[in-house]
C-alpha positions in Angstrom: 40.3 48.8 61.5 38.7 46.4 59.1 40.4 46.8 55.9 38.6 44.5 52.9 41.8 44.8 50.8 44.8 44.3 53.3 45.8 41.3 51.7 46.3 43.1 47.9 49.3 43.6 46.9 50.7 47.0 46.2 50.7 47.8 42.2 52.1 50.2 39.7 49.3 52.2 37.3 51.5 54.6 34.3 50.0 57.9 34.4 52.2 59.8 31.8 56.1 59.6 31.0 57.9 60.5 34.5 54.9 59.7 36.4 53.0 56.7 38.2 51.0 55.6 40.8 52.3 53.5 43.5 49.3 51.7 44.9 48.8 50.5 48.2 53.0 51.3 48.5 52.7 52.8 51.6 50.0 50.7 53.5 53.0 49.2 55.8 54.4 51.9 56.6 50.8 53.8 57.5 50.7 53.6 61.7 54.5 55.4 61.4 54.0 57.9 59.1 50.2 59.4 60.9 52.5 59.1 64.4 55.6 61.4 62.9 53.0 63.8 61.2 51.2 64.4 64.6 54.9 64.5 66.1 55.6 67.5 62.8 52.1 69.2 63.7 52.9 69.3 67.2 56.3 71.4 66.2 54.6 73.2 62.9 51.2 73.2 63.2 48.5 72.4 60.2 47.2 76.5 59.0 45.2 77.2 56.0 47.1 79.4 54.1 45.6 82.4 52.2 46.9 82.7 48.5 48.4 85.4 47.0 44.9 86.9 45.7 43.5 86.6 49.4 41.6 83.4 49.4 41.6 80.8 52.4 43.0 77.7 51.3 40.7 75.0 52.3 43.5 71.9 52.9 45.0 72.7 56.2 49.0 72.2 55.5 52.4 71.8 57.5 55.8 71.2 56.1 58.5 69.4 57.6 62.4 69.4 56.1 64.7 71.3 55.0 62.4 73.8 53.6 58.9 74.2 53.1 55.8 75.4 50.8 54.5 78.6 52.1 52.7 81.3 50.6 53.0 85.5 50.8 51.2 88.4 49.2 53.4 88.1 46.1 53.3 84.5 45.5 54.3 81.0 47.1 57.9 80.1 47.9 60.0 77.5 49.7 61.1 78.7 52.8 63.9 77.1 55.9 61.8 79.2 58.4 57.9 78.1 59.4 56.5 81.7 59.6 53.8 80.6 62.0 56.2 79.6 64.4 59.9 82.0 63.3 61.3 78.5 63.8 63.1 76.4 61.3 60.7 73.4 59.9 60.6 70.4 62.3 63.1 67.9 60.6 61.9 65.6 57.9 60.9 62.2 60.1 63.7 58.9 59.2 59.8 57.2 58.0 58.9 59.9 55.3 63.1 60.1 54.1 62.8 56.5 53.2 59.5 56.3 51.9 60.1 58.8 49.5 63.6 57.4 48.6 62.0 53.9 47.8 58.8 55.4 46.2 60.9 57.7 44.2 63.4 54.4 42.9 60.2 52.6 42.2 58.9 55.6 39.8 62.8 55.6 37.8 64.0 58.2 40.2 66.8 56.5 42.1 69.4 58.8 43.0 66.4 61.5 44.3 67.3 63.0 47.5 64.1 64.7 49.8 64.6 67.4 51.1 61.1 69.4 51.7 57.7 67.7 52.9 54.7 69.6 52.5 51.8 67.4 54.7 48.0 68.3 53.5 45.1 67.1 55.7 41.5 67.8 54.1 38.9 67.8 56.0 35.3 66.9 54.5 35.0 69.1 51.8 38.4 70.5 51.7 39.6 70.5 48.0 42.6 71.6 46.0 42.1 72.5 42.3 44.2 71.3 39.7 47.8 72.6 39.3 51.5 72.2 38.3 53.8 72.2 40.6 56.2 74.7 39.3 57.7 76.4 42.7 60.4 73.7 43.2 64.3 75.0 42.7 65.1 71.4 40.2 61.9 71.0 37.9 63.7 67.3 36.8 63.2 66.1 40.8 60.4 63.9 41.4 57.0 65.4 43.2 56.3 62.1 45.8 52.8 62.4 46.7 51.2 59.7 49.6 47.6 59.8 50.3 46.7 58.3 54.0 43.3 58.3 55.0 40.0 58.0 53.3 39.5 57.6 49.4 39.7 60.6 47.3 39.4 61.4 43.8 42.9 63.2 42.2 42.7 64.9 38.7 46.1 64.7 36.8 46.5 66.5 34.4 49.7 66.4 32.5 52.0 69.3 31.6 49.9 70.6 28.7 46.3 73.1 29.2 
């Protein structure tokens, strides 16, 4: 793959207090991390979920770790058990433990332990609205977020409305 900008080097870009962007901080690690999540989907594989209210979800998601995102009739939840498969979630890959760890230093986070991996593929015209991410059990843990793939436009919005 021709890549115009694989000799850039990776930066940091302040978004708000607590969070940054990381750019280009996991282009080394890119070949690893698609080979474990096909090795996760293989175990778990990618669903749209339907929302609480009934709507399809269009990002097709997995989860890998000790627990993962999942949603139900009354809400959305972490959960130890994929309910697709009644099997626990594959493990979290050694590839996505340490980037996480090392993204999460980088951002001012360094004693941050992973422990749930939700993977989101989008297919052309697959979007997810803005939202907080308020399900987690420790609200003061970093959210690590790594986009693989094609370019794609995020909105962040902050904690206010």
């Amino acid at each position: 793959m021709l890549d115009l900008f694989a000799d850039a080097e990776p930066w940091q870009e302040p978004l708000a207090a607590g969070a940054v962007i990381l750019r280009r901080f996991a282009f080394n690690a890119a070949e690893q991390l698609i080979r474990d999540i096909n090795d996760v989907a293989s175990q778990s594989p990618f669903r749209q979920m339907v929302a609480p209210g009934g709507y399809t979800m269009s990002v097709a998601m997995t989860n890998c770790g000790h627990l993962g995102w999942t949603t139900h009739r009354q809400g959305y939840l972490y959960s130890p058990i994929d309910p697709q498969t009644n099997k626990p979630w594959p493990a979290m890959p050694q590839s996505f433990h340490d980037l996480c760890q090392r993204a999460a230093t980088a951002a001012g986070y360094p004693d941050f332990q992973p422990d749930a991996c939700l993977i989101n593929r989008y297919a052309p015209g697959a979007k997810l609205s803005l939202h907080q991410d308020k399900d987690e059990p420790d609200l003061r843990a970093p959210i690590v977020s790594v986009s693989l793939g094609l370019p794609a436009i995020f909105q962040f919005g902050g904690l206010g409305r």
